[in-house]
C-alpha positions in Angstrom: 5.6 -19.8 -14.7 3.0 -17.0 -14.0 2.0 -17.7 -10.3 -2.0 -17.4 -9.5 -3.7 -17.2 -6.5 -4.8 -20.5 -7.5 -1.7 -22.2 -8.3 -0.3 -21.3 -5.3 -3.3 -23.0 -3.2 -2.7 -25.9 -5.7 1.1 -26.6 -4.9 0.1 -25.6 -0.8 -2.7 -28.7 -0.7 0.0 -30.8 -2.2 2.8 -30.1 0.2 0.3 -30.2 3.0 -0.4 -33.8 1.8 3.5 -34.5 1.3 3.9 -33.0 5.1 1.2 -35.5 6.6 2.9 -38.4 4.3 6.6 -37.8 3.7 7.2 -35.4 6.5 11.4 -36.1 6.6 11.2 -35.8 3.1 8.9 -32.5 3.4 11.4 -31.0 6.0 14.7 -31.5 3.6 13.0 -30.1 0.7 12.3 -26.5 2.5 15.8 -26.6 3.9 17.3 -26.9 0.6 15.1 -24.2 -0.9 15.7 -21.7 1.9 19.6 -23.0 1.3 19.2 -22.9 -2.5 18.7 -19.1 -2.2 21.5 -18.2 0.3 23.3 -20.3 -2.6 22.7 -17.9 -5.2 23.1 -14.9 -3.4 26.6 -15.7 -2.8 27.2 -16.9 -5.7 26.3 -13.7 -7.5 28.4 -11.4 -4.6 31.2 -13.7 -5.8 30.9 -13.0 -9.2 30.6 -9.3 -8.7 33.6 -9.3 -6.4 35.5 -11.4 -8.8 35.0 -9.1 -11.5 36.0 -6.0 -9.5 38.8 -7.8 -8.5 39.6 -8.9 -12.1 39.5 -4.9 -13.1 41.4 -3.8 -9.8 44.2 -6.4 -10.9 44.3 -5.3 -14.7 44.9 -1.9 -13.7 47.5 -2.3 -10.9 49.1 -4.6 -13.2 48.9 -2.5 -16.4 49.5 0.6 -14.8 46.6 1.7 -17.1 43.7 3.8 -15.2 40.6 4.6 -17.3 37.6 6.2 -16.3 35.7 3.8 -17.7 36.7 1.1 -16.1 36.6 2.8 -12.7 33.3 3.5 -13.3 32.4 -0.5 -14.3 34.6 -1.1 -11.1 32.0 0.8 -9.0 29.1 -0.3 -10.8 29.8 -4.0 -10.2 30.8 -3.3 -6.2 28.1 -1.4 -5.3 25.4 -4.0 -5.6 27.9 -6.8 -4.3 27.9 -4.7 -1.0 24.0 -3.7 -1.2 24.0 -7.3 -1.4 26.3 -8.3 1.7 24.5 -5.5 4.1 20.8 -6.8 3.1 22.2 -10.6 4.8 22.4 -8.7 8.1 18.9 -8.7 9.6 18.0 -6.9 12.5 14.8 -7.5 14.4 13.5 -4.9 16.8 12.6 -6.2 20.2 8.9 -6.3 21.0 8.1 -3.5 23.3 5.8 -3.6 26.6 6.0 -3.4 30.6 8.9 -5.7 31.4 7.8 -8.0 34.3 10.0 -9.5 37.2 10.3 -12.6 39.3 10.0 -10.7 42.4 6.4 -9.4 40.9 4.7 -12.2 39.3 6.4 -15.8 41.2 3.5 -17.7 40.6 3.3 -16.9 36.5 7.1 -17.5 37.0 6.7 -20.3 38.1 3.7 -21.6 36.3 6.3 -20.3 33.3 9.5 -22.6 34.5 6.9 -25.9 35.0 5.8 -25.8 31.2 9.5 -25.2 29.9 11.2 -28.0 31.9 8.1 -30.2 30.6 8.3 -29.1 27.1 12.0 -28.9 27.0 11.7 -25.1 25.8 14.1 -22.5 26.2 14.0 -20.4 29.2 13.0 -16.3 28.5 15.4 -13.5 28.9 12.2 -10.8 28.9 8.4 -11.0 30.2 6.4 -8.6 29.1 3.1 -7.3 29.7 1.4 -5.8 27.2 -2.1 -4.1 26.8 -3.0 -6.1 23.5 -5.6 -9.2 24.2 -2.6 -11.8 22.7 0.3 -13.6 23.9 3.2 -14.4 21.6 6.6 -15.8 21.8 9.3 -13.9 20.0 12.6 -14.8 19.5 15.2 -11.5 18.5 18.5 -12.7 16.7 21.5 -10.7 18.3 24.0 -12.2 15.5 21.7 -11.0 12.5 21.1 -14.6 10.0 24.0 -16.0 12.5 21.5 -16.6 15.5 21.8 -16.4 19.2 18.3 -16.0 20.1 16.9 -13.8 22.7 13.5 -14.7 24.0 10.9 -12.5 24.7 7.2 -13.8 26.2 4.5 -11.3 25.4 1.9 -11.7 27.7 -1.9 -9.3 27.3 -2.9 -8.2 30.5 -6.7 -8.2 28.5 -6.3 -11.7 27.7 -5.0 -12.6 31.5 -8.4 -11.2 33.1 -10.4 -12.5 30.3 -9.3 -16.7 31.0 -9.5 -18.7 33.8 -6.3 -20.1 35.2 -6.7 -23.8 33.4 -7.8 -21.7 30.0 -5.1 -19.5 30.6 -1.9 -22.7 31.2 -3.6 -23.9 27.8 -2.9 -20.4 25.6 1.1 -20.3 27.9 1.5 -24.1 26.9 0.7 -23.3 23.0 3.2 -20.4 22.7 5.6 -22.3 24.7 4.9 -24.9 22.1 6.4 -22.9 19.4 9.9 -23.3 21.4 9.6 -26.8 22.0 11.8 -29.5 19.9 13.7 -29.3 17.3 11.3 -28.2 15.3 11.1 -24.8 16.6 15.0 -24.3 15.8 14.7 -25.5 12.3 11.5 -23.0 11.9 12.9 -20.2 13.5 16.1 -20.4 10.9 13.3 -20.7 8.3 11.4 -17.5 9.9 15.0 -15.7 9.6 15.5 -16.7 6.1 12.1 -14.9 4.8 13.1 -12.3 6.8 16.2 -11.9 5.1 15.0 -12.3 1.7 12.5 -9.6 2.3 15.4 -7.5 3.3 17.3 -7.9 0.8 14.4 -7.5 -2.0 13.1 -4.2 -0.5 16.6 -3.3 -0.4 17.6 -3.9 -3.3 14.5 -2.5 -5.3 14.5 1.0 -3.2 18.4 1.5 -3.3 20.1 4.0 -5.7 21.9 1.1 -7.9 18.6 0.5 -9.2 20.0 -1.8 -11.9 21.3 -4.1 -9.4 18.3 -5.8 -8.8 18.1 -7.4 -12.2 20.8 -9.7 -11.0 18.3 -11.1 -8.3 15.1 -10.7 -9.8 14.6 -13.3 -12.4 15.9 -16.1 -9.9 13.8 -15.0 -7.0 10.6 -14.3 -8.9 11.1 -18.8 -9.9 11.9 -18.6 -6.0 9.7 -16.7 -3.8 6.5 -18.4 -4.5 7.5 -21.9 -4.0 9.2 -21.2 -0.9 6.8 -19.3 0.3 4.4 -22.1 0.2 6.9 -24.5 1.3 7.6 -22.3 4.5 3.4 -21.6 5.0 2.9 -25.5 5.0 5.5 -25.6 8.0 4.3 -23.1 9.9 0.3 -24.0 9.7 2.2 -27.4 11.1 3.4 -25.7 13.9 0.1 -24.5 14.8 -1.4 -27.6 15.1 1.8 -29.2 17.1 1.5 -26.4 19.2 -2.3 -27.1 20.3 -1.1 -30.9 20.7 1.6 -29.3 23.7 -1.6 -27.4 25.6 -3.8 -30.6 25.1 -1.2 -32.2 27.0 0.1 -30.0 29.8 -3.2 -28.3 30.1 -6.2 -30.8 29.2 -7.6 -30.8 25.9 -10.7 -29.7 27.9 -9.2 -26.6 28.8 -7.5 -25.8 25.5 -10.5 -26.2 23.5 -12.6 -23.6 26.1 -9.4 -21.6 25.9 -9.7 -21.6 22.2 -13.4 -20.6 22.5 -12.8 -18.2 25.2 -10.9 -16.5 23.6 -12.5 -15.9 20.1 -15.9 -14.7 21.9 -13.8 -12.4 24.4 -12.2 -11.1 21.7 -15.7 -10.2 19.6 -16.9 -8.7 23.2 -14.1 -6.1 23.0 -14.4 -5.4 19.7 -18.0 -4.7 19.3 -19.0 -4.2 22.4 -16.3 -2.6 25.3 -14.3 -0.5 23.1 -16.9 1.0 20.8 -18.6 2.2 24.3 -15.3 3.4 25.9 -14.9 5.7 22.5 -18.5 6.8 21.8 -17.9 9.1 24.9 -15.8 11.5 23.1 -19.2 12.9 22.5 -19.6 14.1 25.8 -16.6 14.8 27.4 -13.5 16.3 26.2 -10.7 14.1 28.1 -10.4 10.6 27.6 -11.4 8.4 30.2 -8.7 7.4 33.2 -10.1 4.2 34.0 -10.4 2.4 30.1 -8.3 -1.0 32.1 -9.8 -1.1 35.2 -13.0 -1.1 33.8 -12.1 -3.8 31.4 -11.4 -6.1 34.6 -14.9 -5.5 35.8 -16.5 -5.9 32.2 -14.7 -9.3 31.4 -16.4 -10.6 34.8 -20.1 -10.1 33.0 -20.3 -12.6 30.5 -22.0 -11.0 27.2 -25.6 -12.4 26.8 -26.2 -16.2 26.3 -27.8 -15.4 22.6 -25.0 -12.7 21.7 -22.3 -15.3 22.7 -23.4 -17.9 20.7 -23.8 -15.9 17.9 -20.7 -14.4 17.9 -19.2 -18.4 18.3 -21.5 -19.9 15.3 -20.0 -17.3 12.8 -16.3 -18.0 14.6 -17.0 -21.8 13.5 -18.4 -20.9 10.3 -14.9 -19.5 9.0 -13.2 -21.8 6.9 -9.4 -22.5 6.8 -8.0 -20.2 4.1 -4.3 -19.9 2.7 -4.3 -16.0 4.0 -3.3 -16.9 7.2 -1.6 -19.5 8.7 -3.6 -20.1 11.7 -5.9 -22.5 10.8 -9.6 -21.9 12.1 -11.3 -22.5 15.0 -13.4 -25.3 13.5 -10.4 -26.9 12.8 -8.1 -26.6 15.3 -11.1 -27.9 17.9 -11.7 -31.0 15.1 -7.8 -31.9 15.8 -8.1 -31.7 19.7 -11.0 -34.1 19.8 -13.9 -32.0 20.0 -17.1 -32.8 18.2 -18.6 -30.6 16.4 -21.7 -32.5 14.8 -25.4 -30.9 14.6 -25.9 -34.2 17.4 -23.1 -32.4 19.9 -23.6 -28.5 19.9 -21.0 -26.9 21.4 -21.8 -25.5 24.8 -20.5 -22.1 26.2 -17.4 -21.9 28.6 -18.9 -21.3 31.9 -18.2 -17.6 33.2 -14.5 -17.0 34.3 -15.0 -15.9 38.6 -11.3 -15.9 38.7 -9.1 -14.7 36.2 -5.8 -15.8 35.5 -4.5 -11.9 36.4 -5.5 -12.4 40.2 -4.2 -15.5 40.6 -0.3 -15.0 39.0 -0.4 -11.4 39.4 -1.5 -10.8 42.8 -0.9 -7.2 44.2 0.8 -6.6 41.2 -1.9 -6.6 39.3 -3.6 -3.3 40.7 -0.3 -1.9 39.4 -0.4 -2.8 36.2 -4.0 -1.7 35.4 -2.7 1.3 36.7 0.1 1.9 34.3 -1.8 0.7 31.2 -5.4 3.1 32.4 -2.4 5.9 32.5 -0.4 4.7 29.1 -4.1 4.6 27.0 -5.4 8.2 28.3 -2.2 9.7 27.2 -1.5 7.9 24.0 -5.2 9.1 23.5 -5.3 12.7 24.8 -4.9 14.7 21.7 -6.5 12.6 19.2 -9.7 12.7 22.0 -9.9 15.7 22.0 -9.3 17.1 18.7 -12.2 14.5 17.8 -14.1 16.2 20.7 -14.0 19.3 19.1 -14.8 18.3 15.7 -17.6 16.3 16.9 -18.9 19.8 18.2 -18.0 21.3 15.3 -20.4 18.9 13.0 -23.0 19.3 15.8 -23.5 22.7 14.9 -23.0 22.6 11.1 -26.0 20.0 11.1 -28.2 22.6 13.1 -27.7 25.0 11.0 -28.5 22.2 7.6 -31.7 21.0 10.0 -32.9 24.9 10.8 -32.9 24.9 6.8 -34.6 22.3 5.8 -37.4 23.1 7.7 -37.8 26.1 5.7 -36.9 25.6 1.9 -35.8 22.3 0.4 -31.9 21.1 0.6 -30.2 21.4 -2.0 -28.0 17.7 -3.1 -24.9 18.8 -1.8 -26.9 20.2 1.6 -28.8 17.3 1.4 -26.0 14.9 1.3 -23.8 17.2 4.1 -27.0 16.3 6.5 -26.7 12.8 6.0 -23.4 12.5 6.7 -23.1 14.6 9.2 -26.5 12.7 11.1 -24.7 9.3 11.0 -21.4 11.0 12.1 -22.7 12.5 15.2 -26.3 10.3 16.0 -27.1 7.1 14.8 -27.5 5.0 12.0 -31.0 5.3 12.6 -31.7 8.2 12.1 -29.3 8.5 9.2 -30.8 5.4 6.7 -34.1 7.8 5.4 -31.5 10.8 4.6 -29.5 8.9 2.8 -32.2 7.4 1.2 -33.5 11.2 0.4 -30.2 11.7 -1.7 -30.5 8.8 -3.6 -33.9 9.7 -4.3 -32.7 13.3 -5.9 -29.5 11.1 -7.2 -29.9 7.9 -8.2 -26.7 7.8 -9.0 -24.7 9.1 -6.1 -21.6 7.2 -5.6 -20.8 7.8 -1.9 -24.2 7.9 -0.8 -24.6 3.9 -2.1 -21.7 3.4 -0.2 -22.5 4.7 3.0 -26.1 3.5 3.1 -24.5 0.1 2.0 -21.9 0.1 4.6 -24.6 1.0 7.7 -27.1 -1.9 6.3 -24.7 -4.5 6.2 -23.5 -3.6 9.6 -27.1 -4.0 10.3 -27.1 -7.5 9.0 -29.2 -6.4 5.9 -28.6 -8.0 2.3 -29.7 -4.6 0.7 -26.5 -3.5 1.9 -24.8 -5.5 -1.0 -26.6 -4.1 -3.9 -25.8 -0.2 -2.5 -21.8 -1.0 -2.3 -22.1 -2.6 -5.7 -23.2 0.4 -7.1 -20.9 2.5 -5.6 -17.5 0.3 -6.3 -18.9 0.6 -10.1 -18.5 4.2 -9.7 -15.4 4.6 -7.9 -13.2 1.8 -8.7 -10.8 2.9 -6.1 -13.7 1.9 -3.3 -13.7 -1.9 -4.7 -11.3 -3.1 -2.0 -13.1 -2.2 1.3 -16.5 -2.3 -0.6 -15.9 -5.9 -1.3 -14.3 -6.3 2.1 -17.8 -4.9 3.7 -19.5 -7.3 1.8 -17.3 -10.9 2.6 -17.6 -9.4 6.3 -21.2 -9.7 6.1 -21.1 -13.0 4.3 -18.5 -14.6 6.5 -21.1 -13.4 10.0 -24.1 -15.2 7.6 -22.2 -17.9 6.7 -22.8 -17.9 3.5 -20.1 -19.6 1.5 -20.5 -20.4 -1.7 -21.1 -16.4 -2.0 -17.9 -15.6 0.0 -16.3 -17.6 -3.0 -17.8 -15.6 -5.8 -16.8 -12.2 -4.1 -13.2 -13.6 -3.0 -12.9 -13.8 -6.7 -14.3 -10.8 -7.4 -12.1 -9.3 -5.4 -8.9 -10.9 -6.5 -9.7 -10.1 -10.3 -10.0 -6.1 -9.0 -6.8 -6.4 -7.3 -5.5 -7.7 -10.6 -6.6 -5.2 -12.4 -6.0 -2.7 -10.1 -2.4 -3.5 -9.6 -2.1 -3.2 -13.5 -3.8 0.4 -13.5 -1.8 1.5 -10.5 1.0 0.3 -13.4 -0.1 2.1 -16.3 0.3 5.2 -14.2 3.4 5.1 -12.7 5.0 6.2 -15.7 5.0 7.8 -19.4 6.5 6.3 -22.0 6.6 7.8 -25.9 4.6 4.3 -26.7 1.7 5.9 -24.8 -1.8 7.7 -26.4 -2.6 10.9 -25.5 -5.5 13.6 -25.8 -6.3 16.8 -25.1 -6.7 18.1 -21.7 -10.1 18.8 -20.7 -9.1 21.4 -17.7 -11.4 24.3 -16.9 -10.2 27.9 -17.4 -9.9 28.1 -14.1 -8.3 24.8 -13.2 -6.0 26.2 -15.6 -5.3 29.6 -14.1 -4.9 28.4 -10.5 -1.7 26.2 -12.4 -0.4 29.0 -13.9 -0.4 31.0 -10.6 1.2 28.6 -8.5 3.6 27.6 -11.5 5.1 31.4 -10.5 6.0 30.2 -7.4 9.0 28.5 -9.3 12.1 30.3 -10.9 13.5 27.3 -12.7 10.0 26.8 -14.2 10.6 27.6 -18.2 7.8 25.7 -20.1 4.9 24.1 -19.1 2.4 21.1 -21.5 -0.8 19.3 -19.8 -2.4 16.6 -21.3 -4.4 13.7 -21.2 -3.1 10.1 -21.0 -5.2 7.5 -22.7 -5.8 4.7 -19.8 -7.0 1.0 -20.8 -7.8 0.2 -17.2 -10.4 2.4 -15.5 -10.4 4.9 -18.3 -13.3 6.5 -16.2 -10.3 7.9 -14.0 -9.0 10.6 -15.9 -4.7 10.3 -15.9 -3.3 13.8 -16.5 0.7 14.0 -17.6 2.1 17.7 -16.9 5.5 18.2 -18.7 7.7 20.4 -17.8 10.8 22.4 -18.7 13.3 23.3 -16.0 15.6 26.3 -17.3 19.1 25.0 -16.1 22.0 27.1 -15.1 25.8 27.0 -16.8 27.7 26.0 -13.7 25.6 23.0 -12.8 27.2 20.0 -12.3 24.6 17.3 -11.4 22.0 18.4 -13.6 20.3 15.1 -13.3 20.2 15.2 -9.4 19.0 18.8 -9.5 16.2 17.4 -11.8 14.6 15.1 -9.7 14.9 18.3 -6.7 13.3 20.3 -9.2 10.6 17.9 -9.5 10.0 16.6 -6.2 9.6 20.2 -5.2 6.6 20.8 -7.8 4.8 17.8 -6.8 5.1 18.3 -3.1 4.2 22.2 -3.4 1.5 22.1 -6.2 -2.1 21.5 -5.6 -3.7 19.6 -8.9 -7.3 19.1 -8.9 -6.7 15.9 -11.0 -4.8 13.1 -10.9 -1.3 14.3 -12.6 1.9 13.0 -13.7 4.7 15.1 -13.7 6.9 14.5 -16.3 10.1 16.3 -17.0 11.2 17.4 -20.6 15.0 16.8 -21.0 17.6 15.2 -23.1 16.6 12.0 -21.9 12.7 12.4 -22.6 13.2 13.9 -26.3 10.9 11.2 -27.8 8.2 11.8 -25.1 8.7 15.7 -25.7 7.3 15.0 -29.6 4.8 12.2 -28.7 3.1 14.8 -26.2 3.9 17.8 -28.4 1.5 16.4 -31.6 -1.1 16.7 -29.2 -0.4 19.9 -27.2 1.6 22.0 -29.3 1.1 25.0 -27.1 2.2 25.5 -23.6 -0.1 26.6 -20.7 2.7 28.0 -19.3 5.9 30.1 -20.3 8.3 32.4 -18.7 
């Protein structure tokens, strides 16, 4: 069955349904798929062990020892084991400031009421973090076996951004997650995705590369409908877990908690940070006081008009099957709240005092500290090498700006001073130069792009038509050109054209991921042409192929591509001059390769292919059309 994006949202709307109506039946069916693959697995580490035991037998037995089958021996153990090491998961433990009794009693115990009330299990860690979240996380010590540790990931952003009843809300959701037995039976579920990914990027990126044809077939059948299964459960979750803060908080309070946070969150995005980072163009160090000045910008509330906007396009996001959260119309539907054109929804009033002062007390002060310290030092020398290229572009574009006032720019000078206006001004003044390349290019390709990119931000539809033009130049551009443009949708609300560029962008992914394909490899069954390589494209090869003693022979052609054949794909074969006492001439191969391709600089995109006894019917395919080497020693 080949899976689509639209298949899969197909068998997820059913299983929701079967969830809402069946949800015993619903439970037992994900169980036995996450079983069903733990079942095979085994079953095929059995097999291989059996056979290697078969073949250890015969020859102990037999007294016989062949090569041959020592070799079938190893070949059948090695992915058994591969196998066996992938079912051990390991989680890393979430990292931040641990956090005591002795310094937060209150959140302590504000922490201990909710788990006696929701039955939870207790935490072994608190953390403080400097993300605006909170998250449970639970941390295996047995691998797939269990025994949970249980971390609590608490943003100090997110503490001084809610009120204390807003804040009990968000502590009761993630607390939520923990609560009954289904948290157990997702959790096992959680571990067994994990394991499968394990063991499939295991598998794939081992040396036994021909082990993973024992798995694949089954899994590819597999993955996708337990994948759905497992997202059906987990949107579930969400839901149950917004039912646990209506009830230990006030559905009141989770519902402003909900809205709280998603305007917060916009405020820090748009707003605090870009300020805090735009003054890299004044001062060289970055700034020592990033958290505290947080606390005091969280206290003034963003303008009415800014907050409501930011809220409406919050609301207008639809559900999806991208994420599992569901969206904030949603999730306020389910808690009661109304959200008809007759009820508007009102603005949380401003937050006087935070959730930080009240359970963190004096310990607060100490934590803004740490994190105002942690942020200018994990920032220092990517400030400051910023700083100086900010200086750097400052004076490049004075010396553009001192010539245009004297003799007209030429394109490339033309579209330097653009760039470099919007880099280190505004967007203001950067719209009417970009415009002035277009004007000399109609045609420019990153000059549609960037002028797209700073109108949409402006909230301007032209933007679309500019990035359009641009992804039809650059293919490689279509997945944050089409990302720009559902941004600007999504804040306009504008859904029936989010759906037409969703699908826009799904079919370029498709067709991406088959021309990312088509050049991952040569194969005799491709076309190829004549390189079309400049002499001195040429001669810079041949100089740097002297760098490279082994190097004997050297072909360049052109690969015919069937998707984006606007791209040229180059294939450079090669011939390595081997030496008699090699052993591993295979494993010296790929050294010989990987060197070349990490050393060389090719102005094209280029294979390297390498001309052996295993690539003889390659060697003629590429020889019809390149008969004579660029290269020889």
């Amino acid at each position: 069955m080949a899976w689509t994006e639209e298949k899969f949202e197909a068998l997820i709307q059913r299983l929701e349904k079967l969830a809402r109506q069946q949800p015993a039946t619903y439970r037992m069916r994900v169980g036995l798929l996450a079983v069903l693959g733990y079942v095979y697995i085994f079953a095929v580490i059995a097999g291989l062990l059996a056979v290697f035991a078969a073949i250890a037998w015969f020859m102990f037995f037999s007294g016989r020892i062949h090569t041959a089958m020592i070799k079938l021996a190893i070949l059948v153990l090695i992915p058994a084991l591969i196998a066996l090491r992938s079912l051990w998961v390991t989680f890393p433990p979430p990292t931040g400031l641990p956090l005591s009794r002795q310094q937060a009693p209150q959140l302590f115990a504000l922490l201990d009421e909710l788990t006696t009330k929701l039955q939870a299990p207790r935490f072994h860690h608190v953390l403080v973090t400097e993300e605006f979240n909170a998250a449970v996380a639970q941390v295996p010590r047995l691998g797939m076996l269990g025994w949970q540790k249980n971390y609590l990931l608490l943003g100090l952003p997110l503490l001084q951004a809610l009120s204390l009843e807003q804040f009990r809300a968000v502590l009761a959701h993630e607390l939520g997650h923990l609560s009954g037995n289904h948290s157990r039976f997702s959790g096992w579920i959680y571990r067994v995705r994990k394991t499968y990914a394990q063991l499939f990027e295991r598998l794939q990126h081992s040396e036994q590369q021909g082990s993973w044809f024992l798995f694949e077939r089954f899994f590819n059948w597999h993955a996708p409908f337990f994948n759905a299964y497992s997202f059906v459960l987990a949107r579930n979750n969400e839901y149950e877990a917004d039912r646990c803060a209506a009830e230990l908080a006030g559905a009141n309070h989770a519902a402003a908690a909900l809205i709280n946070v998603n305007i917060q969150a916009q405020f820090l995005e748009s707003a605090y940070w870009p300020k805090i980072y735009q003054q890299v163009e004044q001062q060289i160090e970055p700034p020592a006081t990033a958290f505290t000045n947080l606390t005091t910008a969280l206290r003034q509330p963003a303008e009415p008009a800014t907050a409501k906007q930011w809220l409406n396009h919050a609301l207008a996001c639809k559900t999806d099957y991208a994420d599992t959260h569901p969206c904030l119309s949603d999730r306020l539907s389910a808690l009661g709240v109304s959200l008809s054109p007759d009820h508007p929804l009102t603005l949380p009033q401003p937050v006087s005092v935070s959730a930080a002062r009240v359970l963190l007390g004096s310990t607060l002060t100490q934590l803004t500290a740490h994190f105002d310290r942690q942020w200018q030092e994990q920032m220092a020398t990517s400030w400051r090498q910023r700083y100086a290229h900010l200086q750097e572009c400052q004076k490049q574009l004075q010396v553009l700006e001192t010539q245009a006032q004297s003799q007209p720019l030429t394109l490339e000078a033309a579209w330097e001073r653009a760039r470099l206006t919007l880099e280190v001004r505004d967007s203001a003044a950067a719209i009417p130069l970009l415009e002035a390349v277009l004007t000399m290019d109609p045609e420019h390709a990153a000059a549609h792009y960037t002028l797209g990119q700073v109108l949409l931000e402006q909230q301007e539809a032209a933007g679309i038509e500019h990035i359009e033009k641009a992804i039809a130049a650059r293919f490689d551009w279509a997945s944050s050109g089409y990302e720009l443009i559902l941004n600007f949708l999504s804040h306009q609300g504008q859904t029936e054209q989010i759906q037409i560029y969703q699908k826009r962008a799904e079919q370029h992914y498709e067709t991406l991921m088959l021309a990312r394909r088509e050049r991952s490899s040569v194969q005799a069954s491709d076309e190829f042409q004549a390189h079309d390589f400049s002499a001195e494209a040429i001669k810079s090869l041949v100089t740097q192929f002297a760098r490279y003693d082994q190097l004997k022979e050297a072909y360049l052609v052109r690969k015919v591509m069937h998707y984006f054949p606007e791209e040229a794909f180059y294939v450079l074969a090669v011939k390595r001059q081997q030496r008699f006492w090699e052993t591993n001439s295979d494993q010296v191969d790929q050294k010989f390769i990987d060197q070349i391709a990490d050393g060389m600089e090719f102005p094209k995109q280029t294979y390297i292919l390498l001309l052996n006894k295993h690539t003889k019917n390659r060697e003629k395919k590429l020889r019809q059309v390149a008969p004579t080497a660029i290269y020889r020693r």
